[in-house]
N, C-alpha and C positions, 0 to 999 in steps of 0.2 A: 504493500500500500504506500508507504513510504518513500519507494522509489517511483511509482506513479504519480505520487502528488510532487514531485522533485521534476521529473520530466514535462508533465502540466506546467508548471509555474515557471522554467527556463523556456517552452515554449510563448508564454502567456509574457515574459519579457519580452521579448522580441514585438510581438504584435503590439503592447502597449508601445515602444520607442515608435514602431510605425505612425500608430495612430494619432499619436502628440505632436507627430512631425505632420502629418496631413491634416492637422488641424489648427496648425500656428503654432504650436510649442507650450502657446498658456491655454487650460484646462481645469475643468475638476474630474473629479474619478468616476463621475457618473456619466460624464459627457466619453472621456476613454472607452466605456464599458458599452457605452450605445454605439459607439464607433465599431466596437468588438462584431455588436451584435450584427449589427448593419450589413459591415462589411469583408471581415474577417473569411481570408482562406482556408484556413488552419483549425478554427472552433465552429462548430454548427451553431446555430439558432438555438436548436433542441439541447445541445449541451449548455450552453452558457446559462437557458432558464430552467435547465433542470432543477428540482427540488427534494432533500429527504427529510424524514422527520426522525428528530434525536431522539435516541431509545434511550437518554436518559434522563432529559428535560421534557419531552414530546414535543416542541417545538421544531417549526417546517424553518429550512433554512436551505439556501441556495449554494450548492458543494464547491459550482467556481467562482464563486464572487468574493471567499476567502481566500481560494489557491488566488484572483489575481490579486485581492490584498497584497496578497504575502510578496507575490512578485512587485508591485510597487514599493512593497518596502523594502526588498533587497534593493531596486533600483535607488530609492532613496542612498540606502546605506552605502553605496557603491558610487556615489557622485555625478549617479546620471539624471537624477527628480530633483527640485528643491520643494518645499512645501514650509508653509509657517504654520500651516491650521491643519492639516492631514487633508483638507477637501480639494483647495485649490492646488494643482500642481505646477510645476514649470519646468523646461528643459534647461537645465545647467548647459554652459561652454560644452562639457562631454557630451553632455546628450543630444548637443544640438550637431556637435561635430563627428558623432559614433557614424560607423560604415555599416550598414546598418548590413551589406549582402558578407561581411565578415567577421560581423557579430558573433560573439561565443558566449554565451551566459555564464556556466561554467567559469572559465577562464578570466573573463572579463567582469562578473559580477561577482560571484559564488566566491572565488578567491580573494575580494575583499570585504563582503557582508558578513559573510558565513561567522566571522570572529565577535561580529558585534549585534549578533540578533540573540534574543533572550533566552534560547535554548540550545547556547554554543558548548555550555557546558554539562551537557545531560544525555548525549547521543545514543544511552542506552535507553533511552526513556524518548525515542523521535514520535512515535505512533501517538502515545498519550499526549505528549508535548502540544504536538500538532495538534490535537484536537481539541487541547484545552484555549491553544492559542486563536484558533477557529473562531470560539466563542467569544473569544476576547476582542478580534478584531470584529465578528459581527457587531458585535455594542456598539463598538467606536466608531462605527459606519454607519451604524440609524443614528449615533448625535449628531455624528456630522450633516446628516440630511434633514436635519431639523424634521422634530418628531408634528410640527402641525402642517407637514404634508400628508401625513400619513391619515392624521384625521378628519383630513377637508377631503380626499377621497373617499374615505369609507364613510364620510358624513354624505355624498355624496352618491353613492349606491344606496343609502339608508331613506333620503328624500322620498316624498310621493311623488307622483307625477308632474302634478299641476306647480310644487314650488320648483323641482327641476328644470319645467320648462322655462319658469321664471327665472333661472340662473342662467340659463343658454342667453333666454333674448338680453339679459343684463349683461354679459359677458359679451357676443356681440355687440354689443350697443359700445361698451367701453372700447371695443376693437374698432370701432369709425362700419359698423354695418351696419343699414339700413334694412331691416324684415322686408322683402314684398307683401302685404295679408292680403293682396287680391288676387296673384297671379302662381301658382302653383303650391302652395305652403301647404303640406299635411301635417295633420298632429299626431304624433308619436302615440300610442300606447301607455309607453312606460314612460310618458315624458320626452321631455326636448323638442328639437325642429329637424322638420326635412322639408327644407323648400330652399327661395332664392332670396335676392337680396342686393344691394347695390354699394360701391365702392366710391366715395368721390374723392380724388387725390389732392395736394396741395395746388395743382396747376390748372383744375376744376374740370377735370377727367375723370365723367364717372366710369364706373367699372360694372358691368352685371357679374356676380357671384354666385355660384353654385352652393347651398349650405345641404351640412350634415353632421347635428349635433345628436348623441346617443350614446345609451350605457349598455358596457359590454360586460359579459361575467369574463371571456379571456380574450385572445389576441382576435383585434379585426383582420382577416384575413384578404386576400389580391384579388378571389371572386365579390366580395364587397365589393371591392374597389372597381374594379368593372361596370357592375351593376349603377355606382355613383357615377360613373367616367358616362355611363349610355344615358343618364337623365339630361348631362351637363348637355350630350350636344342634341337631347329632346327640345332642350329650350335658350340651347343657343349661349351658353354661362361661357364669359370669357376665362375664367377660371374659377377654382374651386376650392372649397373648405372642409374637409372632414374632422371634424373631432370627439374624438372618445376620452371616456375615466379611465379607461385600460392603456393599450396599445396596439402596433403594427406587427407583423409577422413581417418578417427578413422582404418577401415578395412582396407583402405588399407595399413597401418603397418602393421598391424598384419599379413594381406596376404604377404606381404614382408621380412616378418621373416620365413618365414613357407617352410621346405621340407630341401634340403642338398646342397642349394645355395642361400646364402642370397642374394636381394636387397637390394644395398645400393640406401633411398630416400636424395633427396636435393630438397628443396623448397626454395623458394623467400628470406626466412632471413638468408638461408646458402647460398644461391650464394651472398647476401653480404657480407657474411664473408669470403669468397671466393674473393672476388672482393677484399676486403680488404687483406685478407694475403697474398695477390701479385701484390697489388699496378695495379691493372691491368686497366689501362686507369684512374687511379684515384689521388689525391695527398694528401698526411695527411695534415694534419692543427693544430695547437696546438690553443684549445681554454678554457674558464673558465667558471664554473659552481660556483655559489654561494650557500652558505650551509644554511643551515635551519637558524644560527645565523643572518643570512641578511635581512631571510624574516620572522621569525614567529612574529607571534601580542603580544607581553606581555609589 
């Protein structure tokens, strides 16, 4: 096991240095990990969201979102990440200047981390180690993601109908779109909008918009995306909106890039950021984060 989660996470090096580099260099670890999923040769879809539940907590936890933890933090330790807060990252001088087709993990990383990660000195105990560190770095991964994401989603599956809907057309509304209510608009079921809508820009160009706002129990899949893509040229949408509390399947980016009207998607961690950059039903808070100086063991 231990040589598998080793082989994982020097793989899972490499494609983070890619992904940082195809993305500017500044990041946070969520933005990497959606990079992973996106686009990534090397990890499927199906792996990266796989899920087990601990036979000793019972709690459901994600098996590589630790292994690339771990790899970001050997890259840390190894002078290729800088980070002040664990969230945000950035590519040091090495990492911006690594070759990336003669990268060694191993060699390059493993050779300088190995000595200062917290279980350098216990290598009869790597299995346990690893697993305890698991949990340790899960924690440090939902503080970092600010725990009132987590509950403006599930507040959000939890909604009726009718206040749902009232959160789509406010949430558009904050986004500069105009509802159509005469010219294709149905109403959801479960809440939300499926209809159109109008864009007017700074230069007084309006835009017709394709919407489709809805809650998913798991990933919206590329036959969706079809289905939305065949409404858009029913009535002629110069482009389109889909957004979900969930998210996308690998394909279905790629189907939402595809022809001479893009899909713009919005999943679950962009309607936070949404929520946030217009205050919407929400209130900031100024709180503190303690640095590695507080907590490391030396």
């Amino acid at each position: 096991m231990a040589n598998r989660q080793i082989e994982t996470e020097n793989k899972a090096m490499k494609e983070i240095l890619i992904a940082m580099h195809n993305l500017g260099g500044q990041v946070t670890r969520k933005q990497v990990l959606q990079e992973l999923r996106d686009s990534s040769d090397v990890f499927s879809e199906k792996e990266i969201d796989a899920t087990r539940t601990s036979k000793k907590s019972g709690k459901i936890y994600h098996p590589f979102q630790w292994k690339f933890n771990f790899a970001v933090k050997h890259l840390i330790l190894a002078g290729f990440i800088e980070t002040e807060n664990g969230r945000d990252l950035e590519l040091s001088k090495k990492g911006r200047n690594v070759d990336i087709n003669d990268f060694d993990a191993d060699r390059d990383v493993r050779s300088i981390s190995e000595s200062k990660m917290p279980h350098h000195k216990m290598q009869n105990k790597v299995e346990q180690v690893a697993i305890n560190l698991t949990s340790n770095e899960q924690d440090e991964s939902e503080k970092i993601e600010e725990p009132w994401r987590r509950q403006l989603l599930d507040a959000l599956m939890k909604m009726n109908p009718k206040k749902f809907e009232l959160f789509c057309r406010g949430l558009l509304t904050k986004m500069g779109i105009d509802v159509d209510e005469e010219k294709g608009v149905q109403y959801v079921v479960d809440g939300g909008i499926d209809g159109f809508g109008y864009v007017r820009s700074d230069d007084y160009r309006t835009t017709r918009v394709a919407l489709q706002a809805k809650r998913w129990q798991g990933k919206v899949s590329a036959p969706e995306i079809d289905k939305f893509r065949g409404a858009m040229d029913k009535f002629n949408a110069e482009f389109g909106i889909f957004i979900t509390n969930s998210d996308f399947t690998r394909e279905a980016v790629k189907t939402s890039r595809e022809g001479t009207r893009i899909i713009t998607l919005i999943n679950g961690d962009q309607i936070c950021d949404l929520v946030a950059k217009y205050n919407y039903y929400v209130e900031p808070v100024t709180t503190y984060q303690l640095k590695d100086f507080y907590l490391d063991k030396d």
